[in-house]
N, C-alpha and C positions, 0 to 999 in steps of 0.2 A: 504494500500500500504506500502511493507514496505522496496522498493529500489528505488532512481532516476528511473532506467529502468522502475519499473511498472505503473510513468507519461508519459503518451502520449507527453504532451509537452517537454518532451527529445531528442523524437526522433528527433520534427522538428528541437530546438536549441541543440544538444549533450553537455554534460557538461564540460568542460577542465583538470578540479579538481572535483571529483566528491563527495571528502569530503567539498566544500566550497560550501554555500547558493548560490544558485542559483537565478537571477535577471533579471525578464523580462519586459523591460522596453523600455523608450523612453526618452532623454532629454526635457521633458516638467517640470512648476510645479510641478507636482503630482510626476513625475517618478523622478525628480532630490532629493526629498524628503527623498528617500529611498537609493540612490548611497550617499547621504551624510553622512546620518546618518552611512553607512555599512564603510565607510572612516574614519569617527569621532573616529567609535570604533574599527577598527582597523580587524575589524571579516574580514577574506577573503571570496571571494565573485567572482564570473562568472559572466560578465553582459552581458546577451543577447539582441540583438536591436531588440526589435517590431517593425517594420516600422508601425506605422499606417498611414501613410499618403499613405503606399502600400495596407493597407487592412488585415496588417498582424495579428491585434487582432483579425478577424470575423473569423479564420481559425478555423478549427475543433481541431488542436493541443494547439492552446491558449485557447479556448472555453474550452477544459476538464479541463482548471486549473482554467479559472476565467467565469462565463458562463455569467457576467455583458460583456465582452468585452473591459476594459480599463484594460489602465499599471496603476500602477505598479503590478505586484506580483512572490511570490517570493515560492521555494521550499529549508528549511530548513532540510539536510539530518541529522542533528543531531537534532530533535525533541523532544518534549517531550516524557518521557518515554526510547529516545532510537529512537524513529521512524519516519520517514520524516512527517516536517509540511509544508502541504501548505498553505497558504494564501493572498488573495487579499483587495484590498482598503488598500489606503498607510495611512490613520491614523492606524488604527487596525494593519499594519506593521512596524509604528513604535512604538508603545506602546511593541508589542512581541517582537522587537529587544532591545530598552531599559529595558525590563525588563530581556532578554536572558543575557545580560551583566552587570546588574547594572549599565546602565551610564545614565544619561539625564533625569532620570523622579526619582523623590528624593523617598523615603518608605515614608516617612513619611505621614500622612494622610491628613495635613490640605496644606503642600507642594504640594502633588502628584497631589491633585484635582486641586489645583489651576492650576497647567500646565495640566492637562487634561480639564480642562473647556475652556483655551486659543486656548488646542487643537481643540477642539470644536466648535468654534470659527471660527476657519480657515477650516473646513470643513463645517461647516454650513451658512457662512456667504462669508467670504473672496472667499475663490477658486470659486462657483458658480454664487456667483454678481462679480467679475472681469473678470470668465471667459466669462457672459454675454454680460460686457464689450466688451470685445477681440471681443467679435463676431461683436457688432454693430459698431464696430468702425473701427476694422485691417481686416477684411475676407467678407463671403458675405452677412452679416449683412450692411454690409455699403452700399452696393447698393439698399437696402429698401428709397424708398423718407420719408415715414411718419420718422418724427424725433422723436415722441414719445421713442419707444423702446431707442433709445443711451441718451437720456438724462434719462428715468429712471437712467439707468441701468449705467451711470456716477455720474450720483446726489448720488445714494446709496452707489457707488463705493468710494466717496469722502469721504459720512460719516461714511463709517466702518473703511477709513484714519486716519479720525480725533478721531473718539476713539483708535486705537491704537498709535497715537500723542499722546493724555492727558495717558494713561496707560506709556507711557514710559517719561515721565518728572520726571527729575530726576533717571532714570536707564537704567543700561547699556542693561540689554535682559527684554524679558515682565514677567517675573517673578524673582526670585533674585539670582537666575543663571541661566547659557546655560541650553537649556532644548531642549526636541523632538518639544515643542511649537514653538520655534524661528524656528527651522528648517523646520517645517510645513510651517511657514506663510513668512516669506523673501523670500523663491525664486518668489512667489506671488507677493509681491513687486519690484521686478528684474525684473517681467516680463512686469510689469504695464509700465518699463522704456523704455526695450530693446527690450523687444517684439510688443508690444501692442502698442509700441509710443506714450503713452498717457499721458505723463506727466506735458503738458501742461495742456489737458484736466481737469485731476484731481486737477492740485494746487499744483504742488509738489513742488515747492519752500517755501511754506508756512511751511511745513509739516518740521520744522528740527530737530525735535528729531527722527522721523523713517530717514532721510538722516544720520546722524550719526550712529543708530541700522541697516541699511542696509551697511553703510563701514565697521562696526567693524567684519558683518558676513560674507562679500569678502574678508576680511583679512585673513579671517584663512584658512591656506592649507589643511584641509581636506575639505572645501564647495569646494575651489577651481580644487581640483582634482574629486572630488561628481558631481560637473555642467558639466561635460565634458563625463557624461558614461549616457548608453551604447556606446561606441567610435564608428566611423562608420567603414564600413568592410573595 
C-alpha cells in the first residue's frame, strides 16, 4: 500500500491531515499509551475514536488494519522507506514511534534493554493481571459469587505493585530517565485509581514511591493532553 486511500480503514475514519500519523484508538490504558507518547514528541497526529464499547473494532474497516481487534493502532504515512506503516499492539507502537524520533528509549545497548524489559513488563504482567483485575472487581466479573477469581487476580495485582515500589526507591521514573516504559505502565496505574476503584483493594496507600512516580507523570502537559484523545465527537 503505498497511500492512506489504499487502507480500508480511511475510508471508515477519513484522515484530516493526511501527512500526520494516523491514531485509532480509545481512551483506555492501552490506547492513552500511544496519544501520549505522539504528544510527548511532539509528531502531529489524527486521532480517530474507536468506540469499542459500540462494536467499532469488530468492523470490517478496523479488522483490515488490526485483525486482533483492539486499539490502539496506528497508520504512519511517512514510513519507512518512504511508505505508509501500519501497525498494531501499543508496545510495538511505541518502540516505532521512539525510535521514528529519537526520544524515550536511549541507543544505547545496556540502557535501551533495560526500558525495553520494563517495557515488557507492562505488557506481560501489569496490563493483563490489572486488566483481570478490572474485570472481577469494576464490570461483570463482579457478579461471579465464587471469590476465587478477584482475589487471585488482586493478590497478583498487589504484587506486581510492590515490585514496581522496590524498583522505584530512590528514582524519579523506572529506569534513569523518562522513557516509553513509564508511559506504558502509569496510565495502568491511573487506572487501578480512577477506573477500577480499586485502590483500597490493592494497598495503595502503602505503595508511596509509585504515589509520587504516578504525580510527577500527571504533571507533565503532554500525559495530560495524551489522557484526553481520541476527544469525543
Amino acid at each position: 500500500m503505498t497511500t492512506l486511500a489504499d487502507f480500508p480503514v480511511t475510508h471508515r475514519w477519513p484522515p484530516r491531515d493526511p501527512q500526520a500519523i494516523q491514531l485509532y484508538s480509545y481512551p483506555t490504558p492501552n490506547g492513552v499509551k500511544v496519544s501520549i507518547l505522539l504528544e510527548e514528541t511532539s509528531l502531529p497526529y489524527d486521532a480517530h475514536r474507536v468506540d469499542i464499547n459500540a462494536g467499532d473494532q469488530m468492523t470490517e474497516a478496523f479488522l483490515s488494519l488490526n485483525p486482533n481487534n483492539k486499539i490502539p493502532a496506528i497508520i504512519d504515512p511517512a514510513g519507512p522507506e518512504g511508505a505508509p506503516m501500519a501497525l498494531f499492539e501499543s508496545g510495538a507502537i511505541l518502540i516505532y514511534l521512539a525510535e521514528k524520533t529519537g526520544m524515550f528509549l536511549p541507543t544505547g545497548p545496556r540502557a535501551r534493554h533495560e526500558v525495553l524489559q520494563w517495557l515488557m513488563f507492562q505488557m506481560g504482567g501489569v496490563g493483563p493481571m490489572f486488566g483481570q483485575m478490572g474485570y472481577f472487581v469494576k464490570y461483570k466479573g463482579a457478579e461471579i459469587e465464587d471469590p476465587r477469581p478477584r482475589e487471585r487476580y488482586v493478590a497478583e495485582s498487589r504484587r506486581l505493585l510492590t515490585v514496581l515500589d522496590k524498583r522505584l526507591e530512590g528514582r524519579a521514573w523506572i529506569c534513569d530517565d523518562y522513557s516509553i516504559a513509564d508511559i506504558a505502565i502509569l496510565p495502568w496505574l491511573r487506572n487501578v485509581l480512577v477506573g477500577y476503584e480499586a485502590g483500597d483493594l490493592v494497598g495503595w496507600d502503602v505503595f508511596s514511591n509509585l504515589q509520587g512516580w504516578l504525580d510527577r507523570f500527571l504533571a507533565r502537559p503532554a500525559v495530560q493532553r495524551g489522557l484526553v484523545q481520541p476527544p469525543r465527537a
